[in-house]
C-alpha positions as CSV (number, residue, x, y, z in Angstrom):
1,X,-130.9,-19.0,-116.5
2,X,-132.4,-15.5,-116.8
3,X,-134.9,-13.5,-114.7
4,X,-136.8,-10.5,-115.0
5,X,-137.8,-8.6,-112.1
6,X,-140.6,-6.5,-112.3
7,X,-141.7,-4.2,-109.6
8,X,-145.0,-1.8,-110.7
9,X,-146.5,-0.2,-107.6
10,X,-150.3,0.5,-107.9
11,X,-150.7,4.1,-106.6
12,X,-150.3,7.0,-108.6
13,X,-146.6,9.0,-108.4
14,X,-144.5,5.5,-107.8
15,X,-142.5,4.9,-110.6
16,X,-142.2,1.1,-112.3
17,X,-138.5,-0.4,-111.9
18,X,-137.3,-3.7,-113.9
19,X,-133.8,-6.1,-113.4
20,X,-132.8,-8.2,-115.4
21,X,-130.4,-11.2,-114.4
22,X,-128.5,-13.8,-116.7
23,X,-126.1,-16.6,-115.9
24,X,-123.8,-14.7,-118.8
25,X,-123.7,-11.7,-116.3
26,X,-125.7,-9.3,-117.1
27,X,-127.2,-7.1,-114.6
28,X,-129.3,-4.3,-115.5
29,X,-131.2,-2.3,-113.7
30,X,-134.1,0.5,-114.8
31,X,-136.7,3.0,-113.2
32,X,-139.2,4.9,-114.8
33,X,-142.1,3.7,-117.2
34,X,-140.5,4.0,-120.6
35,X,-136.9,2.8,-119.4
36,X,-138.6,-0.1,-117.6
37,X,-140.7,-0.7,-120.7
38,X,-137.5,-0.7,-122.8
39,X,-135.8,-3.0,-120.6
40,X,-138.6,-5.4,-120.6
41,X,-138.4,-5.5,-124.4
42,X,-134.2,-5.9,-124.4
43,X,-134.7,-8.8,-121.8
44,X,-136.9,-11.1,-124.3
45,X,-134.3,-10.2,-127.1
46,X,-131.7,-11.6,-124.6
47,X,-133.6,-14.6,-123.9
48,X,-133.3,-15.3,-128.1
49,X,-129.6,-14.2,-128.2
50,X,-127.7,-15.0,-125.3
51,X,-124.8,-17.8,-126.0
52,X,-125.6,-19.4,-122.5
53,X,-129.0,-19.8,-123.0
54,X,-129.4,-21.0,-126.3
55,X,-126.3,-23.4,-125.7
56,X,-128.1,-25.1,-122.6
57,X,-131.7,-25.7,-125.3
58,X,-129.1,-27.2,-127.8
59,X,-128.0,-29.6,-125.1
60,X,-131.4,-30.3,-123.6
């Protein structure tokens, strides 16, 4: 399984953050738009690459 956290705060000043979680173990973490927005983007590249996942859609 993988999430994606997202946390964007609506008033002006508040920075976005992002986590992303796998079963593999990853753990990332970023602030700020353009890291956030770059994290977001690594995330669904994950979803595509990750051994875990795409061995559990084989099996299902």
């Amino acid at each position: 399984m993988a999430w994606l956290h997202i946390v964007a705060p609506p008033s002006y000043g508040t920075s976005p953050s992002v986590r992303s979680w796998c079963s593999c173990g990853r753990d990332l973490f970023a602030a700020g738009r353009a890291r956030a927005l770059a994290l977001i983007a690594d995330h669904a590249e994950h979803l595509t690459s990750c051994s875990r996942l795409t061995q559990r859609r084989e099996a299902a």
